[in-house]
PAZAPA-4460 file (N, C-alpha, C; in steps of 0.05 Angstrom, whole numbers, plus 32768, in hexadecimal, padded with zeros to 4 digits):
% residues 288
    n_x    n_y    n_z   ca_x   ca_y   ca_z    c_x    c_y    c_z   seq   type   mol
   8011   7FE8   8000   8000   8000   8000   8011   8019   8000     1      X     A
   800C   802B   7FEE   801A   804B   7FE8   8016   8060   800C     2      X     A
   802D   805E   8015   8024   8070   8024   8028   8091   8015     3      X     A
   8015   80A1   801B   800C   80B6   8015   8028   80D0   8027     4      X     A
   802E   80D5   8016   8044   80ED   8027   8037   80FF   8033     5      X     A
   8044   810B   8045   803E   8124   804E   803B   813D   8040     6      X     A
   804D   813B   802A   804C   8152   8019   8039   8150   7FFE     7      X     A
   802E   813F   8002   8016   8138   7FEE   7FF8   8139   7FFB     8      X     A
   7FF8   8136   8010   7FD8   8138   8024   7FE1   813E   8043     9      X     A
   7FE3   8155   803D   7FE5   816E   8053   7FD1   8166   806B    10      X     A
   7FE4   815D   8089   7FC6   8156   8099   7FCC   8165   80AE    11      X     A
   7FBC   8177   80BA   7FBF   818B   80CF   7FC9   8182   80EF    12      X     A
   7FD1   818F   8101   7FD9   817F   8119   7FC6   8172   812A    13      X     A
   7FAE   817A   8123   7F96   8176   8138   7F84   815E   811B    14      X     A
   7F88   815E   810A   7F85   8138   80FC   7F6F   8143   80E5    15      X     A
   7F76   8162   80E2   7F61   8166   80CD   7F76   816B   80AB    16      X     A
   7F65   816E   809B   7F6D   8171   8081   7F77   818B   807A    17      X     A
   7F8A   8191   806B   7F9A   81B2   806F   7F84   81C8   806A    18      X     A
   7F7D   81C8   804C   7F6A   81E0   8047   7F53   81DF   8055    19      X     A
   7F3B   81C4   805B   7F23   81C6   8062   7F21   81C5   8081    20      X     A
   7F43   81C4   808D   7F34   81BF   80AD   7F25   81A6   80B8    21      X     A
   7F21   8198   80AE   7F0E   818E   80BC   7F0D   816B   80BD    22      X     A
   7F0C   8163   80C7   7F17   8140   80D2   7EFE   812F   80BF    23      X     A
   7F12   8115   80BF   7EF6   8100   80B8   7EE9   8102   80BE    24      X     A
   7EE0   80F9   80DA   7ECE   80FB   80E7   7EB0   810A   80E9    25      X     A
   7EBF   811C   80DE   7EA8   813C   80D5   7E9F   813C   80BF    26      X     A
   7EA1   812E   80A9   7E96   812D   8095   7E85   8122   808C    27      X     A
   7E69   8127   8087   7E51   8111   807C   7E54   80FC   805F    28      X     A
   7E48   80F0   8053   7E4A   80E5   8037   7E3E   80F6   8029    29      X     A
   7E2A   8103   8032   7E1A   8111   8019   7E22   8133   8023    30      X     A
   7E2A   813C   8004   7E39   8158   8016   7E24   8168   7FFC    31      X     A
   7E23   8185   8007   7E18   819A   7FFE   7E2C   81B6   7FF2    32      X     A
   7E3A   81B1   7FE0   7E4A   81CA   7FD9   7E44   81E2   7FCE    33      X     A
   7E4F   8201   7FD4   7E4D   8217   7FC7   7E61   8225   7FD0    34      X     A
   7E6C   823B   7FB8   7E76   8243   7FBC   7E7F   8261   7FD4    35      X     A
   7E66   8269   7FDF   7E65   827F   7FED   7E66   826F   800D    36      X     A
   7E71   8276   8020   7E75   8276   8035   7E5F   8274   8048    37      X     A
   7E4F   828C   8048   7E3F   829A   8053   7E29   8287   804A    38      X     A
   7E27   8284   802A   7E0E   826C   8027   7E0F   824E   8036    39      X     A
   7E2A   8248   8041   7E28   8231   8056   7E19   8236   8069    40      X     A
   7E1E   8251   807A   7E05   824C   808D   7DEE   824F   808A    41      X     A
   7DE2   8261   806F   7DC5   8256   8064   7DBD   823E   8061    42      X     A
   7DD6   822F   8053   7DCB   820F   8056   7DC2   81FA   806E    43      X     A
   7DD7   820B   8081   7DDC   81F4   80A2   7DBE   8205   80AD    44      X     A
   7DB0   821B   80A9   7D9F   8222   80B8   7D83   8214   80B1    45      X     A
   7D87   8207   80A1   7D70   81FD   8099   7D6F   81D3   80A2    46      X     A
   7D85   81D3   80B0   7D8F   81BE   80C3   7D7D   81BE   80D6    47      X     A
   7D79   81A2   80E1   7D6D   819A   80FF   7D80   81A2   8112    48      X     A
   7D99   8198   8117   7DAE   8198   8122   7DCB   81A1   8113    49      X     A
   7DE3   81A7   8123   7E00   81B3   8116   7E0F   819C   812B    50      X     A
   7E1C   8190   811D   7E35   817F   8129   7E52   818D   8127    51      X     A
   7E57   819E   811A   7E6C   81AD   8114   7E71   81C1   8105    52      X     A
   7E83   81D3   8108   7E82   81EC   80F6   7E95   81FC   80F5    53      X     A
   7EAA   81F6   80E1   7EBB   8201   80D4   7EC3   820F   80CB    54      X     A
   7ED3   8223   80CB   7ED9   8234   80B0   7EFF   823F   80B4    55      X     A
   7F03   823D   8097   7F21   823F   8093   7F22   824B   807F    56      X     A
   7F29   8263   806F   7F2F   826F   8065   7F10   827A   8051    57      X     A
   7F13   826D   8036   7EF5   8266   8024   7EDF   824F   802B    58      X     A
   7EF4   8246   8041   7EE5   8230   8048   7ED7   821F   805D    59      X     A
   7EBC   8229   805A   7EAD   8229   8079   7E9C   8204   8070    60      X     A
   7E9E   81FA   8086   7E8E   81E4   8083   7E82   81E3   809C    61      X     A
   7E63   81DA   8096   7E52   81CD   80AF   7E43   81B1   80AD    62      X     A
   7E4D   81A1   80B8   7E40   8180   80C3   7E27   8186   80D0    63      X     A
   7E16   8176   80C8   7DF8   8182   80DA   7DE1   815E   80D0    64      X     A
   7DCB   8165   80D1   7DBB   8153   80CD   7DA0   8163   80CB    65      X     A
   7D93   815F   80AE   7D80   8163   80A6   7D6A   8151   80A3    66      X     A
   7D56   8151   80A6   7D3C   813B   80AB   7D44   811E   80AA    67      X     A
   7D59   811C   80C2   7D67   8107   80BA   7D81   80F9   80B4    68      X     A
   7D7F   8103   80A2   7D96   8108   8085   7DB7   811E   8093    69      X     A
   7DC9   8109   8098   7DEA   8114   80A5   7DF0   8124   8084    70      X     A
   7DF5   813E   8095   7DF7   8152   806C   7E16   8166   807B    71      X     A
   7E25   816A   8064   7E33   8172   8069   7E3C   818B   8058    72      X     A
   7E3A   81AA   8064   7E2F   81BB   804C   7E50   81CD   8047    73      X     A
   7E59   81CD   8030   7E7A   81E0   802E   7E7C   81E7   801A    74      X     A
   7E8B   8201   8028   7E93   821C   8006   7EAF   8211   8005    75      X     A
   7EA4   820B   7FE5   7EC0   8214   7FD5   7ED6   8226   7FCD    76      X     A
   7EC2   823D   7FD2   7ECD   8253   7FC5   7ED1   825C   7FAB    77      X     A
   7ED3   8268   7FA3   7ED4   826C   7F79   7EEC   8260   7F6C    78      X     A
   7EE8   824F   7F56   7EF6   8246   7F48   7EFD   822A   7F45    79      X     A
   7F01   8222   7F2D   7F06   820A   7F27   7F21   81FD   7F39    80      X     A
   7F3B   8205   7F3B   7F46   8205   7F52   7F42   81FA   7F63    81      X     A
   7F33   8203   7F76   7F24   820D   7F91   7F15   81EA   7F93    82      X     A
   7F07   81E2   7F7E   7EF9   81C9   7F76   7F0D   81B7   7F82    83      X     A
   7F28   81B3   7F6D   7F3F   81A0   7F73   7F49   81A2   7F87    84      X     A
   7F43   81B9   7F9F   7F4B   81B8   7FBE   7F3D   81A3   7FCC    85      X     A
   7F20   81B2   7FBF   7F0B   81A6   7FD8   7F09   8185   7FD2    86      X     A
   7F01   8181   7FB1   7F01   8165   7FBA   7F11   814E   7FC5    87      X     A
   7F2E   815E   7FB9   7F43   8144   7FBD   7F42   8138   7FE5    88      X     A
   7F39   815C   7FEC   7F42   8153   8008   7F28   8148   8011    89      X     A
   7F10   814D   800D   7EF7   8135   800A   7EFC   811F   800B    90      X     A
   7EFF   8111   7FF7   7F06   8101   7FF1   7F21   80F5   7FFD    91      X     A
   7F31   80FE   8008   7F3F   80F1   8019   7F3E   80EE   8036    92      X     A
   7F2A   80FF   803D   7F17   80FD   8055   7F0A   80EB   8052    93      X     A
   7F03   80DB   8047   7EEC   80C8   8043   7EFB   80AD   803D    94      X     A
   7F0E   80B0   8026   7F24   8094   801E   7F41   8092   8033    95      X     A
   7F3E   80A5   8041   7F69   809C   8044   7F63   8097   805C    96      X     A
   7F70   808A   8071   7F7C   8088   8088   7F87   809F   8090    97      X     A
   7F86   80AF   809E   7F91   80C7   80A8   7FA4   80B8   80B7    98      X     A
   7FA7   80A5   80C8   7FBE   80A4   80DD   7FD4   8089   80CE    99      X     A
   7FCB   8087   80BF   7FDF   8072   80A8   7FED   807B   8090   100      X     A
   7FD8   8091   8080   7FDA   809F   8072   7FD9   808F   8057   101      X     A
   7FCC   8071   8056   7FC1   805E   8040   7FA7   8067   803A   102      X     A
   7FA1   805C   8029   7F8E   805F   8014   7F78   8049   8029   103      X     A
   7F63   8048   8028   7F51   8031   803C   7F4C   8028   802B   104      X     A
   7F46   800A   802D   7F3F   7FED   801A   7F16   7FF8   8015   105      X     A
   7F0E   7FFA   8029   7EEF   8007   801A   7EF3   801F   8012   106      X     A
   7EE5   8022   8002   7EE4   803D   7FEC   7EC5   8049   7FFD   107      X     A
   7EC4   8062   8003   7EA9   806A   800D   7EA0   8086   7FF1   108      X     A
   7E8E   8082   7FEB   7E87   8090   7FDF   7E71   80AA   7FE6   109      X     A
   7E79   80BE   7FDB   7E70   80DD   7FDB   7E5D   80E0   7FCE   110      X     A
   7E49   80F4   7FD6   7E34   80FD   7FC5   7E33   8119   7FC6   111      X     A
   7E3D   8121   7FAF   7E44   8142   7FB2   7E2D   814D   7F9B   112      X     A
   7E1A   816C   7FA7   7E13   817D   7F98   7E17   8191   7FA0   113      X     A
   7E28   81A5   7F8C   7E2A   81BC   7F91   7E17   81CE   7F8B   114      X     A
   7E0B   81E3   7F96   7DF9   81F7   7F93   7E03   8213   7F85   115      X     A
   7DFE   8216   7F70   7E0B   8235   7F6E   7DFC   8248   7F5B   116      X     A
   7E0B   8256   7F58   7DFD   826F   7F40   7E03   8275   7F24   117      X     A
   7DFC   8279   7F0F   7E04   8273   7EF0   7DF9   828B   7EDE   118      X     A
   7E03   828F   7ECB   7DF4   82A4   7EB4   7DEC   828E   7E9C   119      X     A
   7DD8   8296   7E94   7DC8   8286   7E84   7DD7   828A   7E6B   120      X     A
   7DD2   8277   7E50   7DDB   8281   7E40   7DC0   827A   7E20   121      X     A
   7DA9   8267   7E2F   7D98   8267   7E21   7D7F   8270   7E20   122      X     A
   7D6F   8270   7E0F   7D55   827C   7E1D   7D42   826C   7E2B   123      X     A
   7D4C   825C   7E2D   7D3B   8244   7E46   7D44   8245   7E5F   124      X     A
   7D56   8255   7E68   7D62   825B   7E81   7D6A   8280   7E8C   125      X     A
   7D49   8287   7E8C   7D40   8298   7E90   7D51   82A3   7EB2   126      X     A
   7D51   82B7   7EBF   7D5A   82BC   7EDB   7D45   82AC   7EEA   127      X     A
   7D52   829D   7EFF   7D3A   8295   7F14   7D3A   8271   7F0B   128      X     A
   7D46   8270   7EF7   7D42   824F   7EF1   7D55   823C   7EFA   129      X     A
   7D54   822E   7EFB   7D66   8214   7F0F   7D6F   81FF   7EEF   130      X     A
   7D8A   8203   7EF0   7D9A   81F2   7ED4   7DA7   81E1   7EE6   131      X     A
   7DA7   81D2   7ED5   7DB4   81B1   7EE0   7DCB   81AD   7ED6   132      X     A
   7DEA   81A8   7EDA   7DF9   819F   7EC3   7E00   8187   7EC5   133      X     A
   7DEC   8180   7EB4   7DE9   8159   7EA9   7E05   8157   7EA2   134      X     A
   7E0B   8165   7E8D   7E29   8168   7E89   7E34   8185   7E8C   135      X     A
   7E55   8188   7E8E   7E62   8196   7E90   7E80   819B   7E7E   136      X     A
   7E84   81B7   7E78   7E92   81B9   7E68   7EAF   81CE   7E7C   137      X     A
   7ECD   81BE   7E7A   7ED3   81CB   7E84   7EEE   81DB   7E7B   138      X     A
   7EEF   81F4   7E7B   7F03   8206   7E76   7F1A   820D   7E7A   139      X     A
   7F19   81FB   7E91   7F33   8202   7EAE   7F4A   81F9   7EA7   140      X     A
   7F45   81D9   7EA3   7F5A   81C8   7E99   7F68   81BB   7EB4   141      X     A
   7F52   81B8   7ECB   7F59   81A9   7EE5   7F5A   818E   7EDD   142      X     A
   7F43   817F   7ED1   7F42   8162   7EC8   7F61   815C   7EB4   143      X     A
   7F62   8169   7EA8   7F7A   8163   7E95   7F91   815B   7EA0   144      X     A
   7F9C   8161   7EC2   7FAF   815C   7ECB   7FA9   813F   7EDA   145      X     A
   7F98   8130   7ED3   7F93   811C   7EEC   7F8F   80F9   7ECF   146      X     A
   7F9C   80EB   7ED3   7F9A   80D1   7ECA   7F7E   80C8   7EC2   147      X     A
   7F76   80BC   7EAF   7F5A   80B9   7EAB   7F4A   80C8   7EA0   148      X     A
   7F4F   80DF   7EA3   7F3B   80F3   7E91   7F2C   80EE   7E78   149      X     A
   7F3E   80E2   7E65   7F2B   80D7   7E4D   7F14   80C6   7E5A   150      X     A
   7F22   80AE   7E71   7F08   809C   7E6C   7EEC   80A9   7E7F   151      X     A
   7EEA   80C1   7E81   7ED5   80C7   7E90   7EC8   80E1   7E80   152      X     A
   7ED5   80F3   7E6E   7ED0   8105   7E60   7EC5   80FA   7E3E   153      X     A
   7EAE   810E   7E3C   7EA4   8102   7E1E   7EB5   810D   7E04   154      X     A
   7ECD   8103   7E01   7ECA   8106   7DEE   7EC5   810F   7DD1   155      X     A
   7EB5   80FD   7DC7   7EAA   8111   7DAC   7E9B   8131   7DB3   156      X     A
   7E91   8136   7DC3   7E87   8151   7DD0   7EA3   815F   7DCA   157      X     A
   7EB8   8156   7DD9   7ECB   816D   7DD6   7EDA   816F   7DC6   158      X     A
   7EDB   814F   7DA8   7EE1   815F   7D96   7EC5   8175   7D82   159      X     A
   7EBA   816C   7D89   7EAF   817A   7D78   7EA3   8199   7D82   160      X     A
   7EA3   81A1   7D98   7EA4   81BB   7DA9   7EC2   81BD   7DA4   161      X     A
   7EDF   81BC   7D9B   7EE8   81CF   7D9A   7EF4   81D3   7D74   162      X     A
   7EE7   81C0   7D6A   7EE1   81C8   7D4D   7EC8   81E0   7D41   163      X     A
   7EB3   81DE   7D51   7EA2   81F2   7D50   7EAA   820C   7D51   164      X     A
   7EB5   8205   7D72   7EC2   822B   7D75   7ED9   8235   7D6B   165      X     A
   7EE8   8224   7D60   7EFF   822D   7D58   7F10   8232   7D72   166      X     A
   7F17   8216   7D82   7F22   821B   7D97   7F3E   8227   7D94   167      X     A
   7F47   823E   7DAA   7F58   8250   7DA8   7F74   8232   7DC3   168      X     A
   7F85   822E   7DA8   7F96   821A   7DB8   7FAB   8228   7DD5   169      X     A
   7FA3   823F   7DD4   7FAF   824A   7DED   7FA8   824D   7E0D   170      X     A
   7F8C   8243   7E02   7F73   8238   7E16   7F78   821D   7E26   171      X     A
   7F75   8215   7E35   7F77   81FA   7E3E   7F64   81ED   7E34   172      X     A
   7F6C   81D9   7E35   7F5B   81C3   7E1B   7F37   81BD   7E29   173      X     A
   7F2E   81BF   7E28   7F0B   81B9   7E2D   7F0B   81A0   7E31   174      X     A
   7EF8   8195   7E49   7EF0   8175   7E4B   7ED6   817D   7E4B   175      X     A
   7EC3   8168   7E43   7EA9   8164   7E53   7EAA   8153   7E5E   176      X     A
   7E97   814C   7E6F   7E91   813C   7E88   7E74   813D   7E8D   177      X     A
   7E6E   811B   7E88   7E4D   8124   7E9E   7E47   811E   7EBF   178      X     A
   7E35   8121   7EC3   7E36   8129   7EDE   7E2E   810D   7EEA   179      X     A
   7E2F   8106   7F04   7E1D   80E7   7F11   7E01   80EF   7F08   180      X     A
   7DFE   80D6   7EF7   7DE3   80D9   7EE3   7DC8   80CF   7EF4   181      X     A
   7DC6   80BF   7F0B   7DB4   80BD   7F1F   7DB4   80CB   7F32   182      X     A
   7DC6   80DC   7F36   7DC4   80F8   7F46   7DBF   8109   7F37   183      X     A
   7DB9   8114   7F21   7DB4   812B   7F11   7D8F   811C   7F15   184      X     A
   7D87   8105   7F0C   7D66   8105   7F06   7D63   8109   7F20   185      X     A
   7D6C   80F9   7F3E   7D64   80FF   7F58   7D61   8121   7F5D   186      X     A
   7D74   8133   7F59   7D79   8149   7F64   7D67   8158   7F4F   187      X     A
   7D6F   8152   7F41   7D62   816B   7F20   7D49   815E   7F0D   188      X     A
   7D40   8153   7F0B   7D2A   813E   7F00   7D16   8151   7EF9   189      X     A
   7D0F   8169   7F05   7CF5   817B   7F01   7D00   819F   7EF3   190      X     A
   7D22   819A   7EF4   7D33   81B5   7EE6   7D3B   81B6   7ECD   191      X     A
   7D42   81CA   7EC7   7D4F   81C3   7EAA   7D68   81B8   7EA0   192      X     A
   7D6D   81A7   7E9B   7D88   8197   7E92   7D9E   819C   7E81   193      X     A
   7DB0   81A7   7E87   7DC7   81B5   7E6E   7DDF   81B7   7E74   194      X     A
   7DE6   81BC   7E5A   7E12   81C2   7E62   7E1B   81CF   7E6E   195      X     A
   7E29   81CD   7E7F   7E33   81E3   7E8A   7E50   81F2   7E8C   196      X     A
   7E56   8200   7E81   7E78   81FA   7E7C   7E78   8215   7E93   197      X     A
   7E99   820A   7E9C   7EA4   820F   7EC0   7EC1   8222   7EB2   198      X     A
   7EB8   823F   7EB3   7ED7   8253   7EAD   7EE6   8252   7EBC   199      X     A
   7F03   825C   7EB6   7F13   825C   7EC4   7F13   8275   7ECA   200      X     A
   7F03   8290   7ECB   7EFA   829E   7ED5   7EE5   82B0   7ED5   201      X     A
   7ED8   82C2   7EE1   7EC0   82CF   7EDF   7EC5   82E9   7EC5   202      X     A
   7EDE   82F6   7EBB   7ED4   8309   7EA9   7EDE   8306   7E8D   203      X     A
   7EF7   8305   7E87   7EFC   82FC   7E69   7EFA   82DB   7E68   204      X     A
   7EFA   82CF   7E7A   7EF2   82B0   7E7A   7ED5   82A9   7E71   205      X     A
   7ECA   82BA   7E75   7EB5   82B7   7E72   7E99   82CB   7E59   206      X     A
   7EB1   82DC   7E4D   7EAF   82E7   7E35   7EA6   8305   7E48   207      X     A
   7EA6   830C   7E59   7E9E   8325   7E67   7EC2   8336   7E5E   208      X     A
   7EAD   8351   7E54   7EC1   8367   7E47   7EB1   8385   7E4F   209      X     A
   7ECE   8382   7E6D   7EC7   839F   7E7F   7ED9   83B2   7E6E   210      X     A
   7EF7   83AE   7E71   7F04   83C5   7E66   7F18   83B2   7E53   211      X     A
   7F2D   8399   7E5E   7F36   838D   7E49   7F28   8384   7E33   212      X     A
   7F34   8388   7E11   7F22   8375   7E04   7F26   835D   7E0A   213      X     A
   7F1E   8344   7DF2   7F1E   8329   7DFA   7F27   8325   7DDE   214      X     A
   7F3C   8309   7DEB   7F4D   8305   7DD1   7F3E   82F7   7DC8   215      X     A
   7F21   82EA   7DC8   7F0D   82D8   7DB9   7EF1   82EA   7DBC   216      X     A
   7EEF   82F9   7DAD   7EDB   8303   7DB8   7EBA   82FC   7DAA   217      X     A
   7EC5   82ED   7D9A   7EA8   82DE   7D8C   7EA2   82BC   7DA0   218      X     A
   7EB4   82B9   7DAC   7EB5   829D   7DB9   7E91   8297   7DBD   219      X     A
   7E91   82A8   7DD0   7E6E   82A3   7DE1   7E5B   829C   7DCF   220      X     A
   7E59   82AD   7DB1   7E49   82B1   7D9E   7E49   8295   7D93   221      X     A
   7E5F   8284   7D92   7E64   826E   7D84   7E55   825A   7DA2   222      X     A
   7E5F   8259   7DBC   7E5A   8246   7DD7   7E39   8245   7DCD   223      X     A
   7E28   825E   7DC0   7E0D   825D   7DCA   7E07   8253   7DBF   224      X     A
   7E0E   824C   7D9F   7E02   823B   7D83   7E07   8227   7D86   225      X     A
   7E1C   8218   7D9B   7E29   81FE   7D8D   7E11   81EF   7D99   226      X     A
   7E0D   81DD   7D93   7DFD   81C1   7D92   7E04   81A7   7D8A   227      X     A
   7E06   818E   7D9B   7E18   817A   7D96   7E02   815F   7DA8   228      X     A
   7DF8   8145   7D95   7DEC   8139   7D9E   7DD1   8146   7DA8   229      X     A
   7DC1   8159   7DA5   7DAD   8162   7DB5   7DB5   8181   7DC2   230      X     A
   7DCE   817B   7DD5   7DD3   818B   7DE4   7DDE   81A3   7DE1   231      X     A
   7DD2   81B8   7DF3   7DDE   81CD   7DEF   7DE5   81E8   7E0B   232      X     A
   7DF8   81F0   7E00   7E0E   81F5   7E18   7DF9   8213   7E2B   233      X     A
   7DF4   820B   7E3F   7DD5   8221   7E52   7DE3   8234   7E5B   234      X     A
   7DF8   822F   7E73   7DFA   8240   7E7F   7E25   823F   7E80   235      X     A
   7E2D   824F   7E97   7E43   825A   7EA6   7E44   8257   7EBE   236      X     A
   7E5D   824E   7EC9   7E5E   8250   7EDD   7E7D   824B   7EE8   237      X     A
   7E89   8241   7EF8   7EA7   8243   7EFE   7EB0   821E   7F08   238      X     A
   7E9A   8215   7F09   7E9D   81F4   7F1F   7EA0   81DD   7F1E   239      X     A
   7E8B   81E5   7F0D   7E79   81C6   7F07   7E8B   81B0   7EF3   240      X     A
   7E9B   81B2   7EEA   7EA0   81A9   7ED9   7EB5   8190   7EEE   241      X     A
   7ECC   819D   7EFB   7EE6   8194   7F05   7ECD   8181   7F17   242      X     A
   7EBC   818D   7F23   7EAB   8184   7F3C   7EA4   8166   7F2D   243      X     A
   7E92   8162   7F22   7E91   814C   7F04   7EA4   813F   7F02   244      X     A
   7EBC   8141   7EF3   7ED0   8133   7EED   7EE3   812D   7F02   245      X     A
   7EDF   813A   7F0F   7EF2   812E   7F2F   7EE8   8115   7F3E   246      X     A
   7EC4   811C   7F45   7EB9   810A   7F47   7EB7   80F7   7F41   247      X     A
   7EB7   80ED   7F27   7EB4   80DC   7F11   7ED0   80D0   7F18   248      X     A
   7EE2   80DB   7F18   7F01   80CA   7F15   7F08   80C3   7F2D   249      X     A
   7EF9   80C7   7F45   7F03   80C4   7F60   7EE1   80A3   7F62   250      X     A
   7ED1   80A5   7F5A   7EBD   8096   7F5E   7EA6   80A0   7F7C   251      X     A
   7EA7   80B7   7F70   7E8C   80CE   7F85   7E76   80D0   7F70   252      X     A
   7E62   80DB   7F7D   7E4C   80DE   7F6F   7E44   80FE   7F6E   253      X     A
   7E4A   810B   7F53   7E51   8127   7F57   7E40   813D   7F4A   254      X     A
   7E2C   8151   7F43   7E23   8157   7F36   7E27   8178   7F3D   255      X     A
   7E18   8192   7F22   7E16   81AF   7F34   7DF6   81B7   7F2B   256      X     A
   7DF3   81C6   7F39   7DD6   81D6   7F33   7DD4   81F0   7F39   257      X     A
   7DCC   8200   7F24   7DD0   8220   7F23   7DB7   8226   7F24   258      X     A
   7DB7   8244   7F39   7DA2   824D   7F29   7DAD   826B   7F1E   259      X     A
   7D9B   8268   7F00   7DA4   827C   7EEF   7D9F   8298   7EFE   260      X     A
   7DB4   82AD   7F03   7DAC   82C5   7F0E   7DB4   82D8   7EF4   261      X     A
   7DBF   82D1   7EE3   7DC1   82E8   7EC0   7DBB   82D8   7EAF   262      X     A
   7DB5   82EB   7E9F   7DAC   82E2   7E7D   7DC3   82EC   7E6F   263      X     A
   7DD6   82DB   7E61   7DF1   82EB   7E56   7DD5   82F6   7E37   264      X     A
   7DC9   82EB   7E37   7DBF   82EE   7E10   7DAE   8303   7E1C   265      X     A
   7DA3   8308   7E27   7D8D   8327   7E37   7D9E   833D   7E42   266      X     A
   7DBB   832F   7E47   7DC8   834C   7E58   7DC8   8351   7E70   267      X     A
   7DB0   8341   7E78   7DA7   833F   7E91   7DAE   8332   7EAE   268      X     A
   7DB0   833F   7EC0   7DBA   832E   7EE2   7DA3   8338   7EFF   269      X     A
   7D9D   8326   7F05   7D95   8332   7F25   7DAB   832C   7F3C   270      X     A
   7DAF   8334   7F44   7DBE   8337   7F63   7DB1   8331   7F7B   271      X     A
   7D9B   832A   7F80   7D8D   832F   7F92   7D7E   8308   7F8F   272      X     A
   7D8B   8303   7F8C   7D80   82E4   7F8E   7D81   82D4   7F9A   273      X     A
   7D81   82D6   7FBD   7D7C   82CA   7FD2   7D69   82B7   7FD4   274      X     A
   7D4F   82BF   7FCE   7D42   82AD   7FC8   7D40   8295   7FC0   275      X     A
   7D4D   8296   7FA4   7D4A   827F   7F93   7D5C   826F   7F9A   276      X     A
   7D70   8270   7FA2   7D85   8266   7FAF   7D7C   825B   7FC7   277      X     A
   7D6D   8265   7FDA   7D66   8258   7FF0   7D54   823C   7FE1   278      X     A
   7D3E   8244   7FD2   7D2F   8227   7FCB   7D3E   8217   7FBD   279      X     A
   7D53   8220   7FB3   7D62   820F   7FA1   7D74   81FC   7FBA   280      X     A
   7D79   820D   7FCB   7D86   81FE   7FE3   7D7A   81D9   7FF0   281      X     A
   7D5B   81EB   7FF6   7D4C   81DB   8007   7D46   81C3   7FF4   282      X     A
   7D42   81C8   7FD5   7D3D   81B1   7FC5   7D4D   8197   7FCB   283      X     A
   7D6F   81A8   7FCC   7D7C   8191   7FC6   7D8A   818D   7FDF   284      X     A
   7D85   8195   7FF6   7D7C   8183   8018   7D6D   8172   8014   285      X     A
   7D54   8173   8002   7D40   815C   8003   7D44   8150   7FF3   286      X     A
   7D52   814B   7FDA   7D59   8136   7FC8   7D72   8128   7FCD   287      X     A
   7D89   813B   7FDD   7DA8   8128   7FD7   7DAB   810E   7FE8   288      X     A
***
């Protein structure tokens, strides 16, 4: 058996994980992710009980129990990045021996949905609507560094999404990925179902032109037309994608769900979308 170095899985003096703080022990199977901090304790308040409650830098987590149901609710923080923090150390909360520093002979498996916020990019994903990303498209180029990626990424999707756009080879190469496909009908079954591709950042990543131009600046115009098998690419967002393909290559059960707060094709954004976010919360307390 590989023992795991020190300088490869960082374990704190008091037996917790470097970035997340927080011990085996403390962690549920079915976890609730977003990226805002502050929306963790929206989530834990809607808890019966709090077993624990964390926070380390971006990253607040609370252990609690909902009708039942051991839920475990944590920010990511923004960025695809930020993804390859949280799950690896997940996931080795759940697989490694902390006081051996082996890998454990049972494999326990994760049920991760992240909750977050997106700009639409079709007209079926009006502000206020709840997108699913069945699949995910990602920008980042986090999957690309990890073994396996082909056998979990589709493929023909990505050649043929970067023949469409005229992919710019200075870009990191695009995967798709679909999401745990009995967690998307459990969680999402009554939402709208779509691509979701995950930037590597919120303003020229994402075709937004404040004062720099953009060295692609037709890109978006091309993301909105493409169509491949049926599908076609809904929304934006920064996550979902690494979240997906991490999952997938680690053997978690991983999915994201946005709700749309802009219309990139309207121009349009609300700010003020507490709301929808809260029901979008409570849904998937009661489905994960």
């Amino acid at each position: 058996m590989r023992i795991i170095p020190e300088s490869e899985l960082i374990i704190n003096g008091d037996g917790s994980v470097f970035h997340l703080h927080i011990k085996p022990e403390q962690l549920a199977d079915k976890i609730i992710m977003m990226g805002d901090p502050d929306r963790v304790s929206l989530t834990a308040s809607f808890f019966d009980s709090i077993e624990v409650d964390v926070q380390s830098r971006e990253f607040h987590t609370i252990t609690g129990v909902y009708k039942g149901k051991r839920i475990t609710a944590i920010s990511h923080g923004i960025g695809p990045d930020n993804i390859d923090i949280v799950l690896t150390e997940l996931d080795a909360l759940a697989n490694v021996d902390f006081k051996t520093r082996e890998v454990k002979k049972d494999f326990k498996q994760l049920t991760m949905v992240r909750v977050g916020t997106s700009g639409g990019l079709q007209p079926n994903c009006p502000i206020g609507s709840y997108v699913v990303a069945a699949k995910s498209i990602g920008f980042d180029g986090v999957l690309n560094y990890y073994e396996g990626r082909n056998g979990v990424a589709l493929l023909a999707y990505e050649e043929a999404f970067k023949k469409y756009v005229d992919w710019n080879p200075q870009h990191c190469a695009p995967y798709f990925v679909p999401a745990d496909e009995e967690l998307v009908q459990r969680v999402g079954h009554d939402m709208i179902m779509g691509m979701t591709i995950s930037a590597i950042g919120f303003y020229g990543p994402q075709g937004r032109y404040v004062r720099m131009p953009l060295a692609n600046p037709d890109l978006n115009s091309k993301i909105e037309t493409f169509e491949f098998k049926g599908d076609k690419i809904t929304n934006y967002e920064m996550e979902s994608a690494p979240l997906a393909g991490l999952g997938r290559l680690m053997g978690h059960k991983a999915m994201t769900v946005c709700t749309i707060i802009a219309n990139r094709l309207a121009g349009e954004s609300n700010a003020n979308y507490k709301g929808s976010i809260e029901d979008l919360i409570r849904k998937v307390l009661d489905r994960i």
